[in-house]
C-alpha positions as CSV (number, residue, x, y, z in Angstrom):
1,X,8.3,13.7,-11.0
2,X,7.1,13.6,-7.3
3,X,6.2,17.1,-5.7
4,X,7.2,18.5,-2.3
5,X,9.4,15.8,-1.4
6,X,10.1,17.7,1.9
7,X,9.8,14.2,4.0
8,X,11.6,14.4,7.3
9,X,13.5,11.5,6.6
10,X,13.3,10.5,2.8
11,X,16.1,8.6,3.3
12,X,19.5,8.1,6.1
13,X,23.2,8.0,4.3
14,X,24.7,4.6,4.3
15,X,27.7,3.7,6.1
16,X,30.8,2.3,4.3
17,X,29.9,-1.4,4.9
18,X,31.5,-3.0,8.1
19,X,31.9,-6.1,9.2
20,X,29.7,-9.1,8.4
21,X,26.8,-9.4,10.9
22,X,23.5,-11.3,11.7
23,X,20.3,-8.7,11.5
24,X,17.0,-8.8,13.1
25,X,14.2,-6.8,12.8
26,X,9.9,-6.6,14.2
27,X,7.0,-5.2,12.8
28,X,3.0,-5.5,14.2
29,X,2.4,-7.4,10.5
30,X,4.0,-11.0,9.5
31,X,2.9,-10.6,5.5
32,X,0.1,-12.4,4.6
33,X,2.2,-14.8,1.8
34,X,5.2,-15.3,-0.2
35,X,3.6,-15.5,-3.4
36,X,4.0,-11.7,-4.5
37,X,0.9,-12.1,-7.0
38,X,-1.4,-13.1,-4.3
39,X,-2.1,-10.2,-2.1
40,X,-1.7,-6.4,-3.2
41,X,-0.8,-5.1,-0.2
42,X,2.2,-3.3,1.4
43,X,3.5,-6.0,4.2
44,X,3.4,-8.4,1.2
45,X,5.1,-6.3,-1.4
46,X,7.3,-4.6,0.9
47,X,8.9,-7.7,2.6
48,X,9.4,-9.6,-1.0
49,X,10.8,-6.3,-2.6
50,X,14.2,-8.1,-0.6
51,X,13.4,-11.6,-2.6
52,X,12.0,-11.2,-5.8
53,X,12.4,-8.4,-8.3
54,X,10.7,-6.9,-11.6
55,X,11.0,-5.5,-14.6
56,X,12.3,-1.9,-12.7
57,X,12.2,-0.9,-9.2
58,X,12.2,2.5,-7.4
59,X,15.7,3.9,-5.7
60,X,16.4,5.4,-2.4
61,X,14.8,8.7,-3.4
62,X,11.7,6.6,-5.3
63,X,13.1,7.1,-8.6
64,X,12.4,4.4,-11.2
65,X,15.2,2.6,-12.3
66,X,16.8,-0.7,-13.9
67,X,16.4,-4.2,-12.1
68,X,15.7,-7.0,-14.9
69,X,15.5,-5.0,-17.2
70,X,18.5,-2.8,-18.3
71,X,16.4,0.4,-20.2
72,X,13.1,0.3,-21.9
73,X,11.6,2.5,-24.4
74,X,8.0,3.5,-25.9
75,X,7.1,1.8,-29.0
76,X,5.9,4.1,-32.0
77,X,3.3,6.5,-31.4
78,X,2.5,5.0,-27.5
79,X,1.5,1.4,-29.3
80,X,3.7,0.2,-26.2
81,X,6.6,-0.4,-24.0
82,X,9.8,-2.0,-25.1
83,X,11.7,-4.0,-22.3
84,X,15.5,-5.1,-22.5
85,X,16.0,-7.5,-20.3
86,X,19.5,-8.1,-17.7
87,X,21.6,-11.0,-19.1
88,X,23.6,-13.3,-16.7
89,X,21.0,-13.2,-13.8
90,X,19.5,-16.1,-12.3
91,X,17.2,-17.8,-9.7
92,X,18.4,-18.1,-5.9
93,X,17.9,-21.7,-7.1
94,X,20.3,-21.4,-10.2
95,X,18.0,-21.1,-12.7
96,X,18.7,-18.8,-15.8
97,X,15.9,-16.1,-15.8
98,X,14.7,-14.7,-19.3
99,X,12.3,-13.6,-21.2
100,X,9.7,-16.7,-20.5
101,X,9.9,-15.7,-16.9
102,X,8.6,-12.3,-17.9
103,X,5.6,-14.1,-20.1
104,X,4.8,-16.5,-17.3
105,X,4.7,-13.7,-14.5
106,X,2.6,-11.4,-16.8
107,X,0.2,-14.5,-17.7
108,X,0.3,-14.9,-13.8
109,X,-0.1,-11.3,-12.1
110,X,-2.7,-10.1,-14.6
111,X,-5.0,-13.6,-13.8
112,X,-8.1,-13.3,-12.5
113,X,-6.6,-15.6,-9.6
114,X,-4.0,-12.8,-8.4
115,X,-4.4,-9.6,-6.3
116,X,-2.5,-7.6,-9.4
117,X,-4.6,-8.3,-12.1
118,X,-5.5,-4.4,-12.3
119,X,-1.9,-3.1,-12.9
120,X,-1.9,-4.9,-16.5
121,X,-5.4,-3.4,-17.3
122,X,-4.3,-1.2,-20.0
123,X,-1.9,-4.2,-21.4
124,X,-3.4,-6.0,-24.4
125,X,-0.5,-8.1,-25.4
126,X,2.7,-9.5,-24.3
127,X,5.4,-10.3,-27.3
128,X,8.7,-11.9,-26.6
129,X,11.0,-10.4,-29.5
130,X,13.6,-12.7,-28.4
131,X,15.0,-14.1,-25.4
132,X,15.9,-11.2,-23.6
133,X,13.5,-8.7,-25.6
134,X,9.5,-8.1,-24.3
135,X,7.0,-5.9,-25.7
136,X,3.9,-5.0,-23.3
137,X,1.7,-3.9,-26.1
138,X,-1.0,-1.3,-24.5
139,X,-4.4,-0.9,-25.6
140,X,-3.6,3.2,-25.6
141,X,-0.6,5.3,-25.1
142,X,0.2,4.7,-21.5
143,X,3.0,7.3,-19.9
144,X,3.5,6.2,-16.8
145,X,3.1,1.8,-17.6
146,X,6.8,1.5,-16.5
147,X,6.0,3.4,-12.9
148,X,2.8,1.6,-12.9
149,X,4.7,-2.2,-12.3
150,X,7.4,-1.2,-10.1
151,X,5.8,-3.2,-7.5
152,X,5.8,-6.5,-10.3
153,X,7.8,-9.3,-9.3
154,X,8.9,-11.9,-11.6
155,X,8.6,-15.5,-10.6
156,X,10.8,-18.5,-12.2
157,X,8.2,-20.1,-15.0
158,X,10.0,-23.2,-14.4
159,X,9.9,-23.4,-10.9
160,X,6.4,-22.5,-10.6
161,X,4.7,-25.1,-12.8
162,X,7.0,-27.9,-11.1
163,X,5.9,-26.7,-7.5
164,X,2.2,-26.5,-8.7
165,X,1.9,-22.6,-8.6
166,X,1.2,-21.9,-11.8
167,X,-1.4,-19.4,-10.7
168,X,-1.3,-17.6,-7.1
169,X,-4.1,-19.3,-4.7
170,X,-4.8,-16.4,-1.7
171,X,-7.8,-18.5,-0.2
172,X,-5.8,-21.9,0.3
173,X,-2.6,-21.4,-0.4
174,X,-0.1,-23.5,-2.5
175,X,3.6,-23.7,-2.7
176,X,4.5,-20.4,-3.4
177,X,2.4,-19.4,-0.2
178,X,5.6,-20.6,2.2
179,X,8.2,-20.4,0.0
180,X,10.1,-18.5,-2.3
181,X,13.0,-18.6,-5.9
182,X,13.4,-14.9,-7.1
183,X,16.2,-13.2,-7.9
184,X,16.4,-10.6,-5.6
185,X,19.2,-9.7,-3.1
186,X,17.7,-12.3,-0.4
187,X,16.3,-15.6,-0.4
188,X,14.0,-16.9,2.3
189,X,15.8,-20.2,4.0
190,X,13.2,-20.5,7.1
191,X,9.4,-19.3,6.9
192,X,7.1,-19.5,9.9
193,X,3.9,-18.0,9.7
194,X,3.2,-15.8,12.7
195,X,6.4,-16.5,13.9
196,X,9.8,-15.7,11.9
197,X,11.0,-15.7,8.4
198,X,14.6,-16.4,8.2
199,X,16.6,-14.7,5.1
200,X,20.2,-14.9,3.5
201,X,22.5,-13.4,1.0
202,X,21.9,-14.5,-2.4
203,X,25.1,-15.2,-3.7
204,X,24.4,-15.3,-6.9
205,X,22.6,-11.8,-6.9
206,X,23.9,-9.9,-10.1
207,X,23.9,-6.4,-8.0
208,X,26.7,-4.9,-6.0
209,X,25.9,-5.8,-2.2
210,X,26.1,-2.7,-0.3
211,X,24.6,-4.5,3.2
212,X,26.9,-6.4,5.4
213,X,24.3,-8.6,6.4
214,X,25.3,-12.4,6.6
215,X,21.8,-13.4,8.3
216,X,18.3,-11.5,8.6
217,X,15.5,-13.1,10.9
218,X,12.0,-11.2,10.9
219,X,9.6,-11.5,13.8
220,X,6.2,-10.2,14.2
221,X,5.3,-8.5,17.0
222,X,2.0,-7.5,17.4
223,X,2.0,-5.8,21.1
224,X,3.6,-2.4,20.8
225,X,5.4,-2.5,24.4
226,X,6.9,-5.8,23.2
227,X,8.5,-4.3,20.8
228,X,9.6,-1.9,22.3
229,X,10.7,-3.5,25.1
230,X,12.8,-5.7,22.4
231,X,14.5,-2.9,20.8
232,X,15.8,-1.4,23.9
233,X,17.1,-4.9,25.3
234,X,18.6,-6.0,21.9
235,X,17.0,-8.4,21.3
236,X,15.6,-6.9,17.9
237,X,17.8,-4.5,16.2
238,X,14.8,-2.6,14.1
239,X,10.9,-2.3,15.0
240,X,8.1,-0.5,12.5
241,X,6.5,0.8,13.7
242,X,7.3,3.0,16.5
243,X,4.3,3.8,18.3
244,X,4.3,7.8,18.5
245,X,3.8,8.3,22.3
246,X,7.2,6.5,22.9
247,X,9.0,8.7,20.6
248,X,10.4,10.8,23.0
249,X,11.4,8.3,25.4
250,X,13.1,6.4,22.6
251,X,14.8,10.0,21.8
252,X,16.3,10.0,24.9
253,X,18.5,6.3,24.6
254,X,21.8,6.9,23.4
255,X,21.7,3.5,22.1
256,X,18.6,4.1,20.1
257,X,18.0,6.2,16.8
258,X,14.2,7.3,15.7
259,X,13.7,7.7,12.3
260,X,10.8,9.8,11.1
261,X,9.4,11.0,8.2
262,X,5.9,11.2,6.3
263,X,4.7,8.2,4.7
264,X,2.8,8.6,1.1
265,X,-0.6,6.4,2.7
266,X,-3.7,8.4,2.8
267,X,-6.0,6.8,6.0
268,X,-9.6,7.2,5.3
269,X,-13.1,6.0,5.9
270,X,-14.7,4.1,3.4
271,X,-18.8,3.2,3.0
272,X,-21.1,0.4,1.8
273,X,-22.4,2.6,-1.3
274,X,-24.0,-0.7,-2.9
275,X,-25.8,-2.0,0.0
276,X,-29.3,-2.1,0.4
277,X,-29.2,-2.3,4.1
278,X,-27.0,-1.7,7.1
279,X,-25.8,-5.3,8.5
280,X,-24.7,-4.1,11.9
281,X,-28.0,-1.4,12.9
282,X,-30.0,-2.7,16.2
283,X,-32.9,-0.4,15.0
284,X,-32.0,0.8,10.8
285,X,-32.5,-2.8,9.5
286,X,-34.8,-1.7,6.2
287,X,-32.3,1.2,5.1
288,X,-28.6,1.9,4.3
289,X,-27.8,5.8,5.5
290,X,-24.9,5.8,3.6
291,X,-25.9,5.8,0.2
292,X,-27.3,9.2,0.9
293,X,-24.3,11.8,0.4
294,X,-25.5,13.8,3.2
295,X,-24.7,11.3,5.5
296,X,-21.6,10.7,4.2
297,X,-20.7,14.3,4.6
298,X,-22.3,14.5,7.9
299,X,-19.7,12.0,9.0
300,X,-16.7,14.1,7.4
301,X,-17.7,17.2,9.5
302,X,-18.7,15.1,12.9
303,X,-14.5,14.2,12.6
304,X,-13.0,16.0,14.5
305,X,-9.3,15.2,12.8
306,X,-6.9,18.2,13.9
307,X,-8.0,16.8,17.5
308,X,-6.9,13.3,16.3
309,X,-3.8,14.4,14.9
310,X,-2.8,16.2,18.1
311,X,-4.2,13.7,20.7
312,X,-3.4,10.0,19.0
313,X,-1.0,11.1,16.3
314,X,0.9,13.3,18.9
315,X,1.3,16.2,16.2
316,X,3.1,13.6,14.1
317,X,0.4,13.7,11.1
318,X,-0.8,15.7,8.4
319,X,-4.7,16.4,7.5
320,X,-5.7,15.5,4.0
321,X,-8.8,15.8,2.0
322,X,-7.8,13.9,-1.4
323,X,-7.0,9.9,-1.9
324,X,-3.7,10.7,-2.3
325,X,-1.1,13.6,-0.4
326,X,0.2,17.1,-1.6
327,X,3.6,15.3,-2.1
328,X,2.2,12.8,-5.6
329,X,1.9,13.5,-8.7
330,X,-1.4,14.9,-9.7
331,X,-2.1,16.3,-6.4
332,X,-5.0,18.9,-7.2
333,X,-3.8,22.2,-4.7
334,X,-7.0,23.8,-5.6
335,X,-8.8,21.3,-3.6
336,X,-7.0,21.6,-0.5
337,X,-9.5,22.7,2.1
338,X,-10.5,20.2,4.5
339,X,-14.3,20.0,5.8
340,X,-14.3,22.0,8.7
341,X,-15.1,20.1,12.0
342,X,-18.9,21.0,12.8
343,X,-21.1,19.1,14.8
344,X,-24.1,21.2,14.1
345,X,-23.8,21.0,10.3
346,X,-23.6,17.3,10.8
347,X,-26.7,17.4,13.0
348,X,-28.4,19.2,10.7
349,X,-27.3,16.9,7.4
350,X,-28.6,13.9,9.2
351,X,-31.8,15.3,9.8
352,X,-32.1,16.6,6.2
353,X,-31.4,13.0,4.7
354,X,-34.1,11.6,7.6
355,X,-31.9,10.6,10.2
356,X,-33.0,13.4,13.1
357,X,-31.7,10.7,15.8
358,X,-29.2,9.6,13.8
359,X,-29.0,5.7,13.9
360,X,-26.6,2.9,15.1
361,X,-24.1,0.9,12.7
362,X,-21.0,-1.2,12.9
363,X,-17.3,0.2,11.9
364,X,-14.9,-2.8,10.9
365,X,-11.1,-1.2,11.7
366,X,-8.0,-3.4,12.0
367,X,-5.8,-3.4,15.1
368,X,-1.8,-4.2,13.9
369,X,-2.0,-2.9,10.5
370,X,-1.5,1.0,10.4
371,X,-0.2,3.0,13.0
372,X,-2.5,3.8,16.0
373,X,-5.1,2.1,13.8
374,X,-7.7,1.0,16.9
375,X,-6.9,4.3,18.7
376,X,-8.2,6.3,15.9
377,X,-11.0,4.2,15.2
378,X,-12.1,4.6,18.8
379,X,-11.5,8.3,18.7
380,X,-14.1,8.0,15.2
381,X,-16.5,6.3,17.2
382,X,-16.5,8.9,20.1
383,X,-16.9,12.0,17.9
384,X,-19.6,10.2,15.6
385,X,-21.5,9.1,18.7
386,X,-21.5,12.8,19.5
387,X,-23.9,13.7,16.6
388,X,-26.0,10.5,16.9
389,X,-24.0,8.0,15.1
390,X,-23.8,4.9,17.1
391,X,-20.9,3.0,15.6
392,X,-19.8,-0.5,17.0
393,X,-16.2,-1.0,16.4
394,X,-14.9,-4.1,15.5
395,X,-11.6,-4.2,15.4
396,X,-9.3,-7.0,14.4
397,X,-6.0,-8.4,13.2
398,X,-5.4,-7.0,9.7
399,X,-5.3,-11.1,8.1
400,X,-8.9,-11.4,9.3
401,X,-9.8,-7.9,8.1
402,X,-9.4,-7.9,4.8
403,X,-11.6,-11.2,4.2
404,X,-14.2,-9.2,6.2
405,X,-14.1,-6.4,3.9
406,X,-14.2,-8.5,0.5
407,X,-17.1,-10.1,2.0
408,X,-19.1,-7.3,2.5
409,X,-19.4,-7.6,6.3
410,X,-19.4,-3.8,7.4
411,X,-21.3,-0.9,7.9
412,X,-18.2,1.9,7.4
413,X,-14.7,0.5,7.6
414,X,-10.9,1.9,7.8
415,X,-8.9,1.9,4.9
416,X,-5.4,2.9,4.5
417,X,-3.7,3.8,0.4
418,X,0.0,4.3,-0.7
419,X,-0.4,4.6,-4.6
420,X,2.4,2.4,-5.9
421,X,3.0,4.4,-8.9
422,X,2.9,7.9,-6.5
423,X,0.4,9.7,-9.0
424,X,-3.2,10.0,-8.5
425,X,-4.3,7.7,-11.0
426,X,-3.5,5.3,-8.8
427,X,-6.3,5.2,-6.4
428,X,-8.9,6.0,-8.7
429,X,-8.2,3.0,-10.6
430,X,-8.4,1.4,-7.6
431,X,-10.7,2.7,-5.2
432,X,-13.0,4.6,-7.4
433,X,-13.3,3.2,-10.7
434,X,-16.2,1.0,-11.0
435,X,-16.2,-2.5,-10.3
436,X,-15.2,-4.6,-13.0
437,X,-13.5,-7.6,-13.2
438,X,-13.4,-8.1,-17.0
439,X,-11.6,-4.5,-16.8
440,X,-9.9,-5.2,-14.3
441,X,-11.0,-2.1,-12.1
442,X,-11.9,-0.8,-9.0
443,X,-10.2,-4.3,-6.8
444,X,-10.0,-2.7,-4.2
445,X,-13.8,-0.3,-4.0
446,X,-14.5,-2.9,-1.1
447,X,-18.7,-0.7,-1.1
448,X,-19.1,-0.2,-4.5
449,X,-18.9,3.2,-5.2
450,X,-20.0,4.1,-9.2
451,X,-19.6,7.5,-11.4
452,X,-20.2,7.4,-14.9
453,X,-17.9,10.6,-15.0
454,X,-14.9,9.3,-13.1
455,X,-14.8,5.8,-15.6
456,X,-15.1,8.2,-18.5
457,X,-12.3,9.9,-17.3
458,X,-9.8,7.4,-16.1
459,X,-8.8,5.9,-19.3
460,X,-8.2,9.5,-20.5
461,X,-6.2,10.1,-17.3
462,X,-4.1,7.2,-18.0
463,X,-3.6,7.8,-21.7
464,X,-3.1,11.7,-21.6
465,X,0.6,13.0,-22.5
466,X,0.3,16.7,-22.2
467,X,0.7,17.5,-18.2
468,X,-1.6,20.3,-17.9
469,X,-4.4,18.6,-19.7
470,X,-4.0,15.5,-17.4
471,X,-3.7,17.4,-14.4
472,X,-7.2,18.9,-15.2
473,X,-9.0,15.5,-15.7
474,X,-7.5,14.6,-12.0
475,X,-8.7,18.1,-10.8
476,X,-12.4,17.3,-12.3
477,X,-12.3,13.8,-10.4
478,X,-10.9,14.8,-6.9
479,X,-13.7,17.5,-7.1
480,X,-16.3,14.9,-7.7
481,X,-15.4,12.6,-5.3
482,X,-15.0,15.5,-3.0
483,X,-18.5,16.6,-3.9
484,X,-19.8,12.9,-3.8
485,X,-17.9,12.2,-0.2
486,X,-17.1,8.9,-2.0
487,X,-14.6,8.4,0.7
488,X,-13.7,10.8,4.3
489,X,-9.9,11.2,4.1
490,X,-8.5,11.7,7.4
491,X,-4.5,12.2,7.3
492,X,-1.3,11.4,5.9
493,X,0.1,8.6,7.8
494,X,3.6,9.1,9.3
495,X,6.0,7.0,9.5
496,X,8.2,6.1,12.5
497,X,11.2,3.6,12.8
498,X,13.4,2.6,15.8
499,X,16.6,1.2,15.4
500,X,19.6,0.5,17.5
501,X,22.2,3.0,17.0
502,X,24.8,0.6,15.6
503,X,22.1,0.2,12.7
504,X,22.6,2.5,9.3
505,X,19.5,1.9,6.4
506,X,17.0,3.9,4.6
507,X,13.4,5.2,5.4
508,X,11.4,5.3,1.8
509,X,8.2,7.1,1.9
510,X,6.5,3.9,0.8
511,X,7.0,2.9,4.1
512,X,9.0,-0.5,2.2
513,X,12.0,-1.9,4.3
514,X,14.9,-2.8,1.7
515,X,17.3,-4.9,3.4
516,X,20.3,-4.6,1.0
517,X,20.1,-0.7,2.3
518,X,21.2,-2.3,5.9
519,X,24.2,-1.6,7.3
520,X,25.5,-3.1,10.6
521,X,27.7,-1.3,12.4
C-alpha cells in the first residue's frame, strides 16, 4: 500500500471519449531505444509502457493490476509466484502470445546483456506448467515479486530470434533498437531518432480503448521556450515538462491547462566512493576527498536546498533526506530531518578530513533529463564554491550522460530515482547494494559505494513478511546510509504538464505518459 498519496494531481478524470482525432505531444527526452530490455530508465519505460506490456501493470492510482496475466498467486510456503496468463491476445504483428513469450522475455530481461537483469535477482527458475501457466520460482519468499516487474515488458519469442534480437544490444543497437511488435494498446509505425516516433491503434489490442486517438506523433524538444512556444501555437497538444517559471504565464491561457503534482523521483548527488583519485582536480591529483565521509557530509550541509527549492524550483518541490519520498512504502519518518544548511560546519568538516582549502573537482550533471536539471547543478556549484569546493560542471544531453557515468568519468554527478516498485527496497537494491553482477546488484551504484550491513540486510528486506519487522531493517539502512552520506538527497522532484485545454489524460506519479488515458476533445 503506498502512503500519503496526497499528490496534487494523482490523476485528471477522463472525458467520455469524443470524436476520433490525431494527437501530438513533446518532451526534452526522445527515449534512448525501443528495446524495453535495453535501458532501465524512465523515458524508455515510460514511452513503451503504450507498446509493449507485462505480466501486470500499475492503474491510474498506481495500483497493480492484470495485463497478460489474468491473477497470480504465491506458491506454497513463498517457494514462488504462480502466473495465469490472458488467452486470445496477440502481437501488433498477429502473432499468438503465450507462455514461450513469457520464457523468452525472462531468458532475455534477466541477461547479463540487458539493463533489467536485477529485477529477476531473487528468481531462480522459470517453469512453464502449460501454455498459458508460468511459475517464477524464487530463491526465498518474495512479497512484493509481482510489484517488483511491473515495469517488464514481454517481447514476441518468435519475432525476436527472426529479427536477430534475441538478446538486447544498448552499445550498438540491433533490430529491436528502432522498432517494435508488443502487445500493447499502440504500435510504433514511424521511428526517428531525435526526431519523431509515429504511433497507432492496435487493433487487435485485447483491452477496451478508452482514448479516441486515431494517430500519436512524439517529438523531442530539447529547448524549453520551444516547447512552449509549440504548445501555445498548437502545434503540440502536450509538453513534459513544463518548465516551472512559465507556470503562471501558462495559468493565465484559457486555451491551456497545467497539470501538477509531485513526482515519486528523489534528485540527489552521488560520489566516486571506489576511486583512488579525483579525475577532474587541477591541484588533488594523488587523493579522492570523497571517500572520506566528512567530505561527503560537508557537501550535504554546504547545500543550501530550501534556497534551491524557492529560487529554481519556484516553491514547486519538496526537501528530502532518504533515496526515496515520505509518500513509498517503507519510508522511515523517524529519519526525516534534513542536514541543516551550514557553511561553517562544512568549513570545519573539510578541514577535519585535511581539506582546510578545500580542493577543485569536476560535477558531471545532464541538461534535458530532469527538470531544471543544469539550473540546479549550477546553483550546487555556487554554494559548494562557497566553502572551498571548486566544482567544474559538465553538463550534457542525458544520451551522452549516462555512458559517462558507467565509465567512471566524474568527480560527483547528478542522479535522479523513481523506485519502480514504490517501496524502499527499491533503491537499495539498486543504488546501494554492492556491486555484483553475478547477483545481479547494485546496476545502477555508478561510484561503488559498499556496506557489509546494508547486503546483509537486503535479502532479509526483500524476503520479510511481517510489516513491522521489515520496516525496521529499512529503518536500520536509511540510518546507515544517512550516517555514511552514501548519497546527498536534495528534493522530491515535481512534476509539471501542459496541455491544450481540449486535451483530457492522466498525471501518474511515476511521471509515465499512458496514451490509452488520452482523450481529445
Amino acid at each position: 500500500m503506498l502512503r500519503n498519496l496526497s499528490f496534487a494531481a494523482l490523476f485528471a478524470v477522463l472525458a467520455p471519449v469524443a470524436q476520433a482525432a490525431e494527437f501530438t505531444w513533446a518532451s526534452t527526452t526522445d527515449p534512448q531505444t525501443m528495446d524495453p530490455h535495453a535501458v532501465n530508465s524512465a523515458p524508455v519505460l515510460g514511452f513503451l509502457n503504450n507498446v509493449y506490456e507485462g505480466l501486470v501493470r500499475r492503474g491510474q492510482d498506481m495500483a497493480i493490476e492484470p495485463a497478460l496475466a489474468i491473477s497470480w498467486e504465491a506458491i506454497g510456503d513463498g517457494e514462488g509466484w504462480r502466473f495465469n496468463l490472458r488467452r486470445d491476445v496477440t502481437f501488433q504483428d498477429g502473432a499468438e502470445f503465450t507462455a514461450q513469450d513469457v520464457l523468452f522475455s525472462y531468458e532475455r530481461a534477466a541477461s547479463d546483456a540487458a539493463d533489467t537483469s536485477s529485477w529477476f535477482a531473487p528468481v531462480s527458475d522459470v517453469i512453464l506448467v502449460d501454455d498459458f501457466t508460468v511459475d517464477f520460482m524464487t530463491t526465498a519468499p518474495n512479497p512484493i515479486f509481482p510489484d517488483s516487474i511491473a515495469n517488464w515488458m514481454i517481447m514476441d519469442s518468435d519475432w525476436a530470434m527472426a529479427n536477430d534480437a534475441n538478446r538486447p544490444d544498448k552499445e550498438r543497437g540491433n533490430h529491436a533498437t528502432l522498432h517494435a511488435n508488443g502487445t500493447g494498446a499502440f504500435a510504433i509505425t514511424s521511428r526517428e531518432p531525435g526526431l519523431r516516433t509515429v504511433l497507432e491503434p492496435h487493433a487487435g489490442w485485447w483491452g477496451a480503448a478508452t482514448h479516441n486517438i486515431t494517430r500519436a506523433e512524439f517529438t523531442p524538444i530539447q529547448n524549453p521556450a520551444t516547447a512552449i512556444a509549440a504548445l501555445l501555437s498548437g502545434d503540440v497538444d502536450f509538453i513534459n515538462p513544463v518548465p516551472v517559471q512559465d507556470v503562471a504565464r501558462l495559468q493565465q491561457d484559457t486555451n491551456i491547462k497545467v497539470i501538477q503534482g509531485i513526482e515519486a523521483r528523489v534528485i540527489m548527488l552521488g560520489f566516486p566512493h571506489e576511486a583512488e583519485t579525483l579525475k577532474y582536480s587541477a591541484e588533488t591529483t594523488d587523493a579522492n576527498p570523497f571517500t572520506d565521509p566528512r567530505v561527503r557530509r560537508a557537501v550535504a550541509h554546504a547545500i543550501n536546498v530550501p534556497a534551491i527549492l524557492q529560487t529554481t524550483m519556484r516553491s514547486n518541490a519538496e526537501a528530502v533526506n532518504q533515496l526515496v519520498s515520505p509518500a513509498m512504502r517503507g519510508y522511515s519518518d523517524a529519519l526525516a530531518a534534513q542536514p541543516p544548511y551550514d557553511p561553517d560546519a562544512a568549513r570545519a568538516l573539510l578541514a577535519e578530513a585535511g581539506y582546510p582549502d578545500g580542493f577543485s573537482f569536476g560535477f558531471k550533471c545532464p541538461n534535458d533529463r530532469y527538470l531544471n536539471d543544469e539550473a540546479v547543478c549550477q546553483a550546487i556549484t555556487a554554494m559548494l564554491a562557497q566553502v572551498g569546493m571548486r566544482a567544474t560542471l559538465d553538463a550534457m544531453p542525458v544520451q551522452t550522460y549516462w555512458p559517462e557515468l558507467r565509465a567512471d568519468n566524474y568527480d560527483m554527478y547528478l542522479l535522479g530515482w523513481s523506485p519502480g516498485t514504490f517501496d524502499a527496497e527499491h533503491p537499495i537494491r539498486f543504488l546501494a547494494a554492492t556491486p555484483n553482477e553475478e547477483k545481479r546488484l547494485g546496476s545502477w551504484n555508478f561510484g561503488g559505494y559498499s556496506n557489509a550491513r546494508v547486503d546483509e540486510l537486503l535479502p532479509m528486506i526483500q524476503s520479510e513478511i511481517d510489516e513491522p519487522a521489515r520496516q525496521a531493517m529499512l529503518d536500520e539502512v536509511a540510518q546507515i546510509l544517512q550516517r555514511d552520506t552514501a548519497y546527498v538527497p536534495l528534493y522530491v522532484q515535481p512534476l509539471v504538464w501542459g496541455a491544450r485545454a481540449h486535451i483530457d489524460l492522466v498525471q501518474r506519479p511515476d511521471n509515465f505518459f499512458i496514451l490509452r488515458w488520452v482523450s481529445v476533445n
